[in-house]
HTML snippet that shows the backbone in 3Dmol.js (N, CA, C, O; Angstrom):
<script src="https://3Dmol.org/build/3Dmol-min.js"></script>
<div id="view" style="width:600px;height:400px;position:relative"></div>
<script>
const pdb = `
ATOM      1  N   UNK A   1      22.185  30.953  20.988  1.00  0.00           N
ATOM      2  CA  UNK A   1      20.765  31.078  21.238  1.00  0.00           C
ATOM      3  C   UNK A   1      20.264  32.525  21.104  1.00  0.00           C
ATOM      4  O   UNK A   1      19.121  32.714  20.688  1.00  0.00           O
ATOM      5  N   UNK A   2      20.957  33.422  21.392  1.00  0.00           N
ATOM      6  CA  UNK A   2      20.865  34.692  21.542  1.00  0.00           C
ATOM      7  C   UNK A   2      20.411  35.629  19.829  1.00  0.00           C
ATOM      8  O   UNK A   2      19.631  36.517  19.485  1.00  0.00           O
ATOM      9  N   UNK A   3      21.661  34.576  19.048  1.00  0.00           N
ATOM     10  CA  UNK A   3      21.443  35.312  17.434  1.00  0.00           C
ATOM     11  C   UNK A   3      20.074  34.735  17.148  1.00  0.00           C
ATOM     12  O   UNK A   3      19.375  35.602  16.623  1.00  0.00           O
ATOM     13  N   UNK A   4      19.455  33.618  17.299  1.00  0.00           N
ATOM     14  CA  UNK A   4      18.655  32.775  16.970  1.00  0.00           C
ATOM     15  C   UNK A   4      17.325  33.396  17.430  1.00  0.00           C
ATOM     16  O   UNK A   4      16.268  33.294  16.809  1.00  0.00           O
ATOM     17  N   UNK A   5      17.503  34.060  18.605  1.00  0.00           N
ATOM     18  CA  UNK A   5      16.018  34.661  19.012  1.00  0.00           C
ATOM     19  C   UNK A   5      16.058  35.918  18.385  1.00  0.00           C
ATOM     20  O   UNK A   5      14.996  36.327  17.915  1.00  0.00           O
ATOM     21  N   UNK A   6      17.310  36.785  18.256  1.00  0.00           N
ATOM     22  CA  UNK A   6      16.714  37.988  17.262  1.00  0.00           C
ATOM     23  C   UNK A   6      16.559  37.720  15.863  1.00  0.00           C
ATOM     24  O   UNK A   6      15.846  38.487  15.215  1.00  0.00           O
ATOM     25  N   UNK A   7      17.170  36.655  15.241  1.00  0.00           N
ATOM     26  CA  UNK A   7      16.676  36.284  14.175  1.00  0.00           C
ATOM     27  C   UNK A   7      15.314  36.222  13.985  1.00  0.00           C
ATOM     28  O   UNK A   7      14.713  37.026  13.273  1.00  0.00           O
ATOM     29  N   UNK A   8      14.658  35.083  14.732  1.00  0.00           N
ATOM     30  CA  UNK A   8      13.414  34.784  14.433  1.00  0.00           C
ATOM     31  C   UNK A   8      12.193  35.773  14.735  1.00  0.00           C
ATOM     32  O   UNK A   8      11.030  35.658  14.347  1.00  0.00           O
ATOM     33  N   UNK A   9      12.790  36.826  15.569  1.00  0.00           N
ATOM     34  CA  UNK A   9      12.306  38.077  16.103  1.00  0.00           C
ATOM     35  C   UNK A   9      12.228  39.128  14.520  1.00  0.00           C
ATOM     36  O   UNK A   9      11.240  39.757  14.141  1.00  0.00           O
ATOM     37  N   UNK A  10      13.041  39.079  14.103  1.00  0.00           N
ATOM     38  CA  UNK A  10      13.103  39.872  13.111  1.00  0.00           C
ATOM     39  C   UNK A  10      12.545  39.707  11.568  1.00  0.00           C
ATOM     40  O   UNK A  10      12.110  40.539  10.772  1.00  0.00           O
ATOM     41  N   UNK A  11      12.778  38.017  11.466  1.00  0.00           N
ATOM     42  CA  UNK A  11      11.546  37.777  10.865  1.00  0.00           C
ATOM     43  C   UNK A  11      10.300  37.936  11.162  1.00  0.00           C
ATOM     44  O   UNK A  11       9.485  37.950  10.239  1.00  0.00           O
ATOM     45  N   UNK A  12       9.976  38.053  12.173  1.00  0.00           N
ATOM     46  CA  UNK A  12       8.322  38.298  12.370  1.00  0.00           C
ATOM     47  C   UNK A  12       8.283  39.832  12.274  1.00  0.00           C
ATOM     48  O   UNK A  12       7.121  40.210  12.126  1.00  0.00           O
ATOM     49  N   UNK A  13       9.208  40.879  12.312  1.00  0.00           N
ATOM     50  CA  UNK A  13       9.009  41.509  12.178  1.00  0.00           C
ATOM     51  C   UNK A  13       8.974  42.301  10.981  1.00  0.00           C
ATOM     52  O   UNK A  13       8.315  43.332  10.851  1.00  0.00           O
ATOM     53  N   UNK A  14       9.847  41.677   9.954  1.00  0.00           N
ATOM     54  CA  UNK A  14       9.308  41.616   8.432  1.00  0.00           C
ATOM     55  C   UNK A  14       7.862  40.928   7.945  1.00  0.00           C
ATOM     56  O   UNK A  14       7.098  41.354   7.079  1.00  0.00           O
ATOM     57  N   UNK A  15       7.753  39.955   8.620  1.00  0.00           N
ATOM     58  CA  UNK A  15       6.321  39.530   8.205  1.00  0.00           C
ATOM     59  C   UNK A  15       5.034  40.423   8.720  1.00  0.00           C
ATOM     60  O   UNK A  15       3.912  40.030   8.404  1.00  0.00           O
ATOM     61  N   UNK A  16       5.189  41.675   9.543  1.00  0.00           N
ATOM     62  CA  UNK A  16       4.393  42.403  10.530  1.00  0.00           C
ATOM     63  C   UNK A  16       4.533  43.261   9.715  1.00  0.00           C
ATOM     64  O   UNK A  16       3.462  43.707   9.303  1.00  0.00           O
ATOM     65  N   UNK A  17       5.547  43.760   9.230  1.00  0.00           N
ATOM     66  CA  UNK A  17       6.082  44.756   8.310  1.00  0.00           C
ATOM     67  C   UNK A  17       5.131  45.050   6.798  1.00  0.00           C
ATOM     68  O   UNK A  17       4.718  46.026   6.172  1.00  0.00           O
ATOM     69  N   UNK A  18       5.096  43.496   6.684  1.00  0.00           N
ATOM     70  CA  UNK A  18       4.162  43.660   5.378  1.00  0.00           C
ATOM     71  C   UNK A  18       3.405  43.538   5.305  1.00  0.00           C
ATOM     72  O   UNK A  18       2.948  43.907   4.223  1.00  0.00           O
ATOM     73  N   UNK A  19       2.516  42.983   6.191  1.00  0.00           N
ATOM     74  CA  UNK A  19       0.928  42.995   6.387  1.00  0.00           C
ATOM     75  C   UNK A  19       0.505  44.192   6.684  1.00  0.00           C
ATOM     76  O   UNK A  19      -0.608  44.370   6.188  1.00  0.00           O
ATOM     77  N   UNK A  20       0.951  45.247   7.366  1.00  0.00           N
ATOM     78  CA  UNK A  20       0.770  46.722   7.535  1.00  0.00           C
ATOM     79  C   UNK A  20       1.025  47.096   5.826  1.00  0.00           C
ATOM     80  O   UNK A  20       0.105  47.679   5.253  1.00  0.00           O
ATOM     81  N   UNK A  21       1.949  46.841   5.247  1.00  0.00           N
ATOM     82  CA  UNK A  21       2.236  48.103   4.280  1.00  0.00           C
ATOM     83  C   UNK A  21       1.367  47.405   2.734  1.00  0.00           C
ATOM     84  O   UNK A  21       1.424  47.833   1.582  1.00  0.00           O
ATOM     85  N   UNK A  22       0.345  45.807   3.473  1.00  0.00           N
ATOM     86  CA  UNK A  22      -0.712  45.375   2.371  1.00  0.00           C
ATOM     87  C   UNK A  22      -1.819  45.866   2.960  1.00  0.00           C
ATOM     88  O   UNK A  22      -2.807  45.531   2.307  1.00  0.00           O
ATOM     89  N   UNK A  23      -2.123  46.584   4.010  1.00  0.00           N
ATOM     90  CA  UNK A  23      -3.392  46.762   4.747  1.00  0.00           C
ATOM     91  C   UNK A  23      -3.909  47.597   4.026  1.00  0.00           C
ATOM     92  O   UNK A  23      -5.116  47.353   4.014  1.00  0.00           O
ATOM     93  N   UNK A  24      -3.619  48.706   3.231  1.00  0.00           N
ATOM     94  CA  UNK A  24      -4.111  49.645   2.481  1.00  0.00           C
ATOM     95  C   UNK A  24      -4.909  50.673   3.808  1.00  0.00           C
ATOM     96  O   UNK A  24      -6.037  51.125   3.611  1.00  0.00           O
ATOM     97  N   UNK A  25      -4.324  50.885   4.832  1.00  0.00           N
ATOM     98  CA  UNK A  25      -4.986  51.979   6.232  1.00  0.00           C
ATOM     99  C   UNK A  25      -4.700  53.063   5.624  1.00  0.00           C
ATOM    100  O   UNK A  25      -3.828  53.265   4.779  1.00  0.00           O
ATOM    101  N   UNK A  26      -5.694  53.979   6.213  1.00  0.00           N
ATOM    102  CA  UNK A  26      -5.699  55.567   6.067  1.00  0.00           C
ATOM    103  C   UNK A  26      -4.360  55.811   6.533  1.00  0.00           C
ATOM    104  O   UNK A  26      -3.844  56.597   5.739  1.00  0.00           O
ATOM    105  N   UNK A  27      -3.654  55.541   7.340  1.00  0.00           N
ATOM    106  CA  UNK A  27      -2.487  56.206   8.034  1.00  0.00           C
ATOM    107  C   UNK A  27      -1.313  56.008   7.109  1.00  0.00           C
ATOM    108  O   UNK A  27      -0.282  56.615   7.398  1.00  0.00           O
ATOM    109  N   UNK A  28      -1.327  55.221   6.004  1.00  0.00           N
ATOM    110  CA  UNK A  28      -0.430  54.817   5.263  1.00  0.00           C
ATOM    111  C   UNK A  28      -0.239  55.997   4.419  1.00  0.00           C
ATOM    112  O   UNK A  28       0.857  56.468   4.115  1.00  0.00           O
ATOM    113  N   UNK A  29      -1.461  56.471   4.038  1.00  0.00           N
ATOM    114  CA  UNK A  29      -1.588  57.665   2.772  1.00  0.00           C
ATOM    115  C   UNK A  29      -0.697  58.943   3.691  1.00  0.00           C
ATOM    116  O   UNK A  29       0.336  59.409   3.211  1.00  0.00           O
ATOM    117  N   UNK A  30      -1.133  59.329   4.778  1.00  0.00           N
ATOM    118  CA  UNK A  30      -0.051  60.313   5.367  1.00  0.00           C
ATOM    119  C   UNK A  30       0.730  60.336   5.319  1.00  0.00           C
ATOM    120  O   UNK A  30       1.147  61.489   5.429  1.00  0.00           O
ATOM    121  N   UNK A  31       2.120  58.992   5.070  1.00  0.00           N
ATOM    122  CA  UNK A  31       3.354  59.002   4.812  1.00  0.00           C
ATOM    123  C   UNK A  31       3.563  58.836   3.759  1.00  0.00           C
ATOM    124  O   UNK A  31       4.760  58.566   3.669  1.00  0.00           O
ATOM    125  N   UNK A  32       3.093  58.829   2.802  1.00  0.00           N
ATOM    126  CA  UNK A  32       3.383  58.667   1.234  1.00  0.00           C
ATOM    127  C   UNK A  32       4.592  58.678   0.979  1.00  0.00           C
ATOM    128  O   UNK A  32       5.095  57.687   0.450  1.00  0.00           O
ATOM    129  N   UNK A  33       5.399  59.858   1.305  1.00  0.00           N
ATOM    130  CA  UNK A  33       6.685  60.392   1.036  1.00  0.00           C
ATOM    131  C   UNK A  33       7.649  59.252   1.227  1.00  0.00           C
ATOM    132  O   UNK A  33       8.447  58.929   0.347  1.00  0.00           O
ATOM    133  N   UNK A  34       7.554  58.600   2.487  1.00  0.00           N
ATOM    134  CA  UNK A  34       8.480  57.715   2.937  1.00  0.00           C
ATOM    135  C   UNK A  34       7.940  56.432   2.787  1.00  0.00           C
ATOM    136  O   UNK A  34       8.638  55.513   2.359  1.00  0.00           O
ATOM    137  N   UNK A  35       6.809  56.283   3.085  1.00  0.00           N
ATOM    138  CA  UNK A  35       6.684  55.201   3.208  1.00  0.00           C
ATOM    139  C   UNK A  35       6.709  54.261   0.919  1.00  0.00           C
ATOM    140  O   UNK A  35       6.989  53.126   0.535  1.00  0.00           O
ATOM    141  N   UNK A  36       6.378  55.216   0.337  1.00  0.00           N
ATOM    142  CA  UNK A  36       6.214  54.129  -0.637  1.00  0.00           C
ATOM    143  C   UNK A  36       7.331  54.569  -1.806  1.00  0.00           C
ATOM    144  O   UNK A  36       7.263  54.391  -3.022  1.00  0.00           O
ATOM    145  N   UNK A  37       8.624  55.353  -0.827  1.00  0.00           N
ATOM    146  CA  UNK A  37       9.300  55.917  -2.022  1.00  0.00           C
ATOM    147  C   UNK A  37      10.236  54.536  -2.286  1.00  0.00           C
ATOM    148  O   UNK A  37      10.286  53.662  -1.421  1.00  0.00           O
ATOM    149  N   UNK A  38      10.998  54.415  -3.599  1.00  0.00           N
ATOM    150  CA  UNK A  38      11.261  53.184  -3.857  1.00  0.00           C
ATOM    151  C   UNK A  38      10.928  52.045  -3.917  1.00  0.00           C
ATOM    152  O   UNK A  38      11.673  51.076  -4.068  1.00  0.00           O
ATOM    153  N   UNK A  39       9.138  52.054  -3.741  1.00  0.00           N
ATOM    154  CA  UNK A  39       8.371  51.005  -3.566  1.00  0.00           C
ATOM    155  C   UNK A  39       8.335  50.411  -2.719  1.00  0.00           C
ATOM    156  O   UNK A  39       8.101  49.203  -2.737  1.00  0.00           O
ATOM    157  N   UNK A  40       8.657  51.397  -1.260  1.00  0.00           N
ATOM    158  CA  UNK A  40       8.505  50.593  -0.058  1.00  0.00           C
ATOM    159  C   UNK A  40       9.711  50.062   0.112  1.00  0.00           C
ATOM    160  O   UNK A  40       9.512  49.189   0.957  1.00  0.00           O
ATOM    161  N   UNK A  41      10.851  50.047  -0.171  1.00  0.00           N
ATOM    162  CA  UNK A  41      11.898  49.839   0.059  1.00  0.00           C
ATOM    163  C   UNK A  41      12.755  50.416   1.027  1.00  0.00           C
ATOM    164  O   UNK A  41      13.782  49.892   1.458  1.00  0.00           O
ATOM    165  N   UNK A  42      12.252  51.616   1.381  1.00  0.00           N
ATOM    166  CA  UNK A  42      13.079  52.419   2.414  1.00  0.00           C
ATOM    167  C   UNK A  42      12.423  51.900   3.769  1.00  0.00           C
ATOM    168  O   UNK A  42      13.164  51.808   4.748  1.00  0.00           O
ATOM    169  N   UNK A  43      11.357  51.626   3.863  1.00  0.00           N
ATOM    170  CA  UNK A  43      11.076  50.997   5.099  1.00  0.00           C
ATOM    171  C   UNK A  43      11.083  49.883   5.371  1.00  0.00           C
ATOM    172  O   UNK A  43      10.728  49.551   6.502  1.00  0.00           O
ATOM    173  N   UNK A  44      11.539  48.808   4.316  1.00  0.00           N
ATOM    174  CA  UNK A  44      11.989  47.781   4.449  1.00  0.00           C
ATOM    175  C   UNK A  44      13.731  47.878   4.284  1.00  0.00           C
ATOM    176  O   UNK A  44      14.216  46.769   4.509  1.00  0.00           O
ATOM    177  N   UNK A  45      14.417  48.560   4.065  1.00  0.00           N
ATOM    178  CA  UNK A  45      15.797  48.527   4.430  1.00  0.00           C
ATOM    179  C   UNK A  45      16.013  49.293   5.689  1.00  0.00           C
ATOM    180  O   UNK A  45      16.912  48.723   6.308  1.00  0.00           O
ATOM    181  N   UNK A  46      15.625  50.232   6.275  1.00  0.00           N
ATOM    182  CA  UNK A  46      15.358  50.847   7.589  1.00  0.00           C
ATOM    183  C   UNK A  46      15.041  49.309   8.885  1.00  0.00           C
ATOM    184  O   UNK A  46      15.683  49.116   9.917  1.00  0.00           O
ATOM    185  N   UNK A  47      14.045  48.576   8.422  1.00  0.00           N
ATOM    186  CA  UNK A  47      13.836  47.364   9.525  1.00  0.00           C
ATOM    187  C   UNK A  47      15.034  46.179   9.344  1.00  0.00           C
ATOM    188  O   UNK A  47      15.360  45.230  10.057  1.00  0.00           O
ATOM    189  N   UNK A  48      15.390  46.546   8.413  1.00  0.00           N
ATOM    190  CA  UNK A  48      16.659  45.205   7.992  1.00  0.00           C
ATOM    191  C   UNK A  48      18.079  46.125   8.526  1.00  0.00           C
ATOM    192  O   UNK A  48      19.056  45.376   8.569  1.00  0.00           O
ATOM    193  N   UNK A  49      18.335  47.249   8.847  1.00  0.00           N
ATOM    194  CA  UNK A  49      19.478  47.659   9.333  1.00  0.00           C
ATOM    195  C   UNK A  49      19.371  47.510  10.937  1.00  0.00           C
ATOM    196  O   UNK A  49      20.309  47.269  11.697  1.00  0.00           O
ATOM    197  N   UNK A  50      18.101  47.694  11.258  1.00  0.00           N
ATOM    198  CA  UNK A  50      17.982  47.680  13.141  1.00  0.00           C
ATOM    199  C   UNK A  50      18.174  46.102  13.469  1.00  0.00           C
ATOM    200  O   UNK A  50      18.668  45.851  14.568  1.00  0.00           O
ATOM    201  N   UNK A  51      17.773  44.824  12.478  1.00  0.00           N
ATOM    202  CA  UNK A  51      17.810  43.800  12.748  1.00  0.00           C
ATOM    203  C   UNK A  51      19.329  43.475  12.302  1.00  0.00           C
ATOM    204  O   UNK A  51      19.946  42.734  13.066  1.00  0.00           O
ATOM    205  N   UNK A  52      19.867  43.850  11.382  1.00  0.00           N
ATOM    206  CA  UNK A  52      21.224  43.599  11.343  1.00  0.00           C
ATOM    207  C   UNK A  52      22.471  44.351  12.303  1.00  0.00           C
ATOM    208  O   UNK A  52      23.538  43.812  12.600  1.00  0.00           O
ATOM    209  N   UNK A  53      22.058  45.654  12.673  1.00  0.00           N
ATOM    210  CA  UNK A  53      22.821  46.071  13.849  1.00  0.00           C
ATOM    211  C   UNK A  53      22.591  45.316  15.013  1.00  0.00           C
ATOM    212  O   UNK A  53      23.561  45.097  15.739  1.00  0.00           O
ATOM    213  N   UNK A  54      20.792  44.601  15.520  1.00  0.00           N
ATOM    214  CA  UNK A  54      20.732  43.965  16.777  1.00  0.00           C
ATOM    215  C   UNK A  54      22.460  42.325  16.133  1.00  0.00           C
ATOM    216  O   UNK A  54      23.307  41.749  16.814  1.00  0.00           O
ATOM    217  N   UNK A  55      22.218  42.283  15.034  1.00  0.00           N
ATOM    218  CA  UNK A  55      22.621  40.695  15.395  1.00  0.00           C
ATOM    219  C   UNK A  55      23.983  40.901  15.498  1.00  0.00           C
ATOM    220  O   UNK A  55      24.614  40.101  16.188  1.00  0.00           O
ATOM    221  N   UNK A  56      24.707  42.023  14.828  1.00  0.00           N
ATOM    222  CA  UNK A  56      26.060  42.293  15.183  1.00  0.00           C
ATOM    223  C   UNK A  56      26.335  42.713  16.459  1.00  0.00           C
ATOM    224  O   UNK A  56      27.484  42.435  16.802  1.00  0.00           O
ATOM    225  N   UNK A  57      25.452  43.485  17.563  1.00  0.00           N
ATOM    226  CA  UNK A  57      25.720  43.890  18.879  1.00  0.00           C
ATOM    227  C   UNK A  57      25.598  42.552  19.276  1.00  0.00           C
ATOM    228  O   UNK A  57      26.484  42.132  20.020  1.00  0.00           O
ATOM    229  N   UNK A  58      24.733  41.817  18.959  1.00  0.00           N
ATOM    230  CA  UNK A  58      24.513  40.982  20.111  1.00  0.00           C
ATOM    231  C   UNK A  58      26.087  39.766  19.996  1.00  0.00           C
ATOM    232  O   UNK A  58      26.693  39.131  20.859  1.00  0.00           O
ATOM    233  N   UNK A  59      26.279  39.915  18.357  1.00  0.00           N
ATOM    234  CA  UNK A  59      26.982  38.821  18.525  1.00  0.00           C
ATOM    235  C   UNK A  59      29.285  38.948  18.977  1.00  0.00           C
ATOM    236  O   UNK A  59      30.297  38.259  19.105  1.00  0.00           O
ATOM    237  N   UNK A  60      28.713  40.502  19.013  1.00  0.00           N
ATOM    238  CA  UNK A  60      29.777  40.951  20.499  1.00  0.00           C
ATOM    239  C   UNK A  60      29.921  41.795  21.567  1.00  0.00           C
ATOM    240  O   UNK A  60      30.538  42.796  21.932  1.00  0.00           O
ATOM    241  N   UNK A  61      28.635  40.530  22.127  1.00  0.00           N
ATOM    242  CA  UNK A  61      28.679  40.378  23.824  1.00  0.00           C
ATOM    243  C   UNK A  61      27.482  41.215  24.533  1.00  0.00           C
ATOM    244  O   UNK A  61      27.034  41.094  25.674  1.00  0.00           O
ATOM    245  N   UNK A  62      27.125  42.063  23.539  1.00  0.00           N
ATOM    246  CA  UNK A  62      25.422  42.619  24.431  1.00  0.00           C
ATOM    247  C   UNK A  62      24.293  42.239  24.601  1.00  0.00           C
ATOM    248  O   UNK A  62      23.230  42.815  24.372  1.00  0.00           O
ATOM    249  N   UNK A  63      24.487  41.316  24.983  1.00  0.00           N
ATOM    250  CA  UNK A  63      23.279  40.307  25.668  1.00  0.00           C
ATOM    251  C   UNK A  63      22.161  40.835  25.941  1.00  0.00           C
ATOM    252  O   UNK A  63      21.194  40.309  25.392  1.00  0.00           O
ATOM    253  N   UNK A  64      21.894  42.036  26.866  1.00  0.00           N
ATOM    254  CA  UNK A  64      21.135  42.975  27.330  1.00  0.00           C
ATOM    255  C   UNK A  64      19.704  43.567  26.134  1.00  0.00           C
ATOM    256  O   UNK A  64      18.608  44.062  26.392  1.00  0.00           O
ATOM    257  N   UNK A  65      20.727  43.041  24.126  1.00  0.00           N
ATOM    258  CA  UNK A  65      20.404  43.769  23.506  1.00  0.00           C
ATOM    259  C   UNK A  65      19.195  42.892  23.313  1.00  0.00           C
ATOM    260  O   UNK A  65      18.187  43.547  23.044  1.00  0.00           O
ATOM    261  N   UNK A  66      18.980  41.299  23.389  1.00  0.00           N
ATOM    262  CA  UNK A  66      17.876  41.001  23.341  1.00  0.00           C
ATOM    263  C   UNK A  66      16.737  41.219  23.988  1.00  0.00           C
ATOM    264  O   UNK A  66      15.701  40.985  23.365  1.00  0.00           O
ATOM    265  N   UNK A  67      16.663  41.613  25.092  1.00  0.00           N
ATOM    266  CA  UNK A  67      15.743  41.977  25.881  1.00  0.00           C
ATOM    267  C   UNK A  67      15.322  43.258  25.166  1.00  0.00           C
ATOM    268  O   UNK A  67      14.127  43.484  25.357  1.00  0.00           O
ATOM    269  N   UNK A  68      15.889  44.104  24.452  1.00  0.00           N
ATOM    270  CA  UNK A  68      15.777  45.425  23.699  1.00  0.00           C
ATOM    271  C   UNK A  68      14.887  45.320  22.536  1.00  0.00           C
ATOM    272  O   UNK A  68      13.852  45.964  22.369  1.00  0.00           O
ATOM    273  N   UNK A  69      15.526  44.215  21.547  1.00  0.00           N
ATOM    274  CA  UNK A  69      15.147  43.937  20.678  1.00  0.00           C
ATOM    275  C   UNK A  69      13.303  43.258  20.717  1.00  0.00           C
ATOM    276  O   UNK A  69      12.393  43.474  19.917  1.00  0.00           O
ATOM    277  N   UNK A  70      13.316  42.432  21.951  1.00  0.00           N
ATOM    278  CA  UNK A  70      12.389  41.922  22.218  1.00  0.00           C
ATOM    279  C   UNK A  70      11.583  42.852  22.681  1.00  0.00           C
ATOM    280  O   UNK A  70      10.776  42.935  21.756  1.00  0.00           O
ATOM    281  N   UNK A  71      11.267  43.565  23.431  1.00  0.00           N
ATOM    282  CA  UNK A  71      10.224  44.926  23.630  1.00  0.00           C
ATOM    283  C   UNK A  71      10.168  45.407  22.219  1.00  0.00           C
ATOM    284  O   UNK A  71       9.089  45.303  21.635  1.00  0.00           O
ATOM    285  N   UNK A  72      11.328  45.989  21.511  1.00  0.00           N
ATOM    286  CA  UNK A  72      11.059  46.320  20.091  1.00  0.00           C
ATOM    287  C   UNK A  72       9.871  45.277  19.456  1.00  0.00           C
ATOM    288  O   UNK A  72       8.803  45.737  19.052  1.00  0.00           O
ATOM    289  N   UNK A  73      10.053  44.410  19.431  1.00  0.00           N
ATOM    290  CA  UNK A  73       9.087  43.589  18.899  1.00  0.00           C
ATOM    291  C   UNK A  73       7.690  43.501  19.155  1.00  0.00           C
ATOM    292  O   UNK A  73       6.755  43.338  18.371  1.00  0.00           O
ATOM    293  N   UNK A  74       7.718  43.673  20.714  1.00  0.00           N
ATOM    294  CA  UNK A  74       6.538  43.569  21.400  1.00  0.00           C
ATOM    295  C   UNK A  74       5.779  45.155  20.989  1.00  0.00           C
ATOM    296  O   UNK A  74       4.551  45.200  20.907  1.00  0.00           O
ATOM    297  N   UNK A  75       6.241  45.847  20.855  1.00  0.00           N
ATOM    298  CA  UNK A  75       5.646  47.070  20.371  1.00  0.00           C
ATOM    299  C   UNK A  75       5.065  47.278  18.864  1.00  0.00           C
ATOM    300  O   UNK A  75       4.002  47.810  18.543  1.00  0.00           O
ATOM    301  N   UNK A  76       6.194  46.635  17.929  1.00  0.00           N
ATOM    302  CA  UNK A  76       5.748  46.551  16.962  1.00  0.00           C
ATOM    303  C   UNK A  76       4.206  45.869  16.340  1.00  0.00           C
ATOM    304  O   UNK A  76       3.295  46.262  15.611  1.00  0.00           O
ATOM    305  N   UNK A  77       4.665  44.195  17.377  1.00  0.00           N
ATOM    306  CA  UNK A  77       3.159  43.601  17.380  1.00  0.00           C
ATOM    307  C   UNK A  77       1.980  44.104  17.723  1.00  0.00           C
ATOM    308  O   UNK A  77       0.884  43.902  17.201  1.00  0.00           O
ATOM    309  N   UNK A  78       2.354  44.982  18.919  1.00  0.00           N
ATOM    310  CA  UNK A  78       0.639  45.980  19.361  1.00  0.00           C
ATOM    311  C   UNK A  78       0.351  46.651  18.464  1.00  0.00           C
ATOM    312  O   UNK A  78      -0.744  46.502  17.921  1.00  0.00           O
ATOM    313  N   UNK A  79       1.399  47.749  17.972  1.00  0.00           N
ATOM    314  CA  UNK A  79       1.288  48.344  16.578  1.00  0.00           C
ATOM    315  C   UNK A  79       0.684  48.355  15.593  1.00  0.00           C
ATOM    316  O   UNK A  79      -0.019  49.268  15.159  1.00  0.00           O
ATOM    317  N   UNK A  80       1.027  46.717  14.862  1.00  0.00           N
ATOM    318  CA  UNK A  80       0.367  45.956  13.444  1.00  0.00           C
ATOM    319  C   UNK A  80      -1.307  45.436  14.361  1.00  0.00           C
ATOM    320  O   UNK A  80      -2.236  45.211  13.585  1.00  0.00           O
ATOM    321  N   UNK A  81      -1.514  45.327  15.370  1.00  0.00           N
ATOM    322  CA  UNK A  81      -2.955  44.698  15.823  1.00  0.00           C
ATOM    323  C   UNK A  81      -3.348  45.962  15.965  1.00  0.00           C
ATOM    324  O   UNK A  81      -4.578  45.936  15.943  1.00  0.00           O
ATOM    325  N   UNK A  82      -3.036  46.860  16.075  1.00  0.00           N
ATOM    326  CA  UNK A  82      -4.185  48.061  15.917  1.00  0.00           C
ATOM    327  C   UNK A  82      -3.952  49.010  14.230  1.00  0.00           C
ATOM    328  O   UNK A  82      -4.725  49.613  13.485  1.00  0.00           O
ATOM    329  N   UNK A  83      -3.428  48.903  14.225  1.00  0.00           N
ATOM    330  CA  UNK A  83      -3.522  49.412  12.243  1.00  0.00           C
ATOM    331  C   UNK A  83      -4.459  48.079  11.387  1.00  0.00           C
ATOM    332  O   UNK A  83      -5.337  48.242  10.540  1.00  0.00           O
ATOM    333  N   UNK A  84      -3.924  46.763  11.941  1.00  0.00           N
ATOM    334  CA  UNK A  84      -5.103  45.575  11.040  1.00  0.00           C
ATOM    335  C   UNK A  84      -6.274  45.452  11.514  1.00  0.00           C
ATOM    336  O   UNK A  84      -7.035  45.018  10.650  1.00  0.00           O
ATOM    337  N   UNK A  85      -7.020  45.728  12.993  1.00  0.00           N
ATOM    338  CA  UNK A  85      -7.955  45.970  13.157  1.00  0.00           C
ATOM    339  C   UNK A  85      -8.862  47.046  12.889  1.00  0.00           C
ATOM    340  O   UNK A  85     -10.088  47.106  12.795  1.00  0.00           O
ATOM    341  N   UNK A  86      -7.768  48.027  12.772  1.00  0.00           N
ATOM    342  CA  UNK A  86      -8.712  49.518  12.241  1.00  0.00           C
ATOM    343  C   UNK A  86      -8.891  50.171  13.695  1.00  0.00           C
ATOM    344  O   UNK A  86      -9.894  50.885  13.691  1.00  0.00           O
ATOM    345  N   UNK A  87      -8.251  50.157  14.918  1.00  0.00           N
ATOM    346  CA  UNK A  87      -8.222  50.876  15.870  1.00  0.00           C
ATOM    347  C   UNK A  87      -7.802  51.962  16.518  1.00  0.00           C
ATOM    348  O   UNK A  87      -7.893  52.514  17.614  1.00  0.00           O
ATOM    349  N   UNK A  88      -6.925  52.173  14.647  1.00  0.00           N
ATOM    350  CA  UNK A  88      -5.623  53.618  14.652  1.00  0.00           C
ATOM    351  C   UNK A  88      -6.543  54.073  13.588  1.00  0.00           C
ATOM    352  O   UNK A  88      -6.330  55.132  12.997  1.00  0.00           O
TER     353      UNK A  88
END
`;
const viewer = $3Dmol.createViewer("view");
viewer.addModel(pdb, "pdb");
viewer.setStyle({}, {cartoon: {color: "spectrum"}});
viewer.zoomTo();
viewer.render();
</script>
């Protein structure tokens, strides 16, 4: 149950991932450097290593890590609702 909730956690957080980096926000142009080198690939392999390190911790024995992962998430979501609203 444990891999299963950071899984589905981490998909949403690829799907959060890209609605920010289709938003076309002012804050995007400030990172240019990183954010669109390789076509956006570095910040999409950067979110796929934290979700693949959560599923290997978790899947020996750090339980603790979902609760981690899950605030991670929860932050991320406030995050993407204020960059898609235009409140950043």
């Amino acid at each position: 149950m444990p891999l299963t909730l950071i899984f589905l956690l981490g998909v949403a957080n690829f799907a959060m991932h890209a609605a920010v980096m289709h938003s076309d926000h002012p804050l995007l142009g400030r990172n240019r450097w990183y954010l669109h080198r390789l076509g956006g690939r570095v910040t999409l392999t950067t979110e796929f290593l934290l979700l693949f390190a959560a599923l290997l911790l978790v899947a020996e024995g750090w339980r603790w890590l979902v609760w981690a992962y899950l605030g991670y998430s929860l932050l991320n979501a406030v995050a993407v609702w204020l960059i898609l609203t235009r409140r950043v």
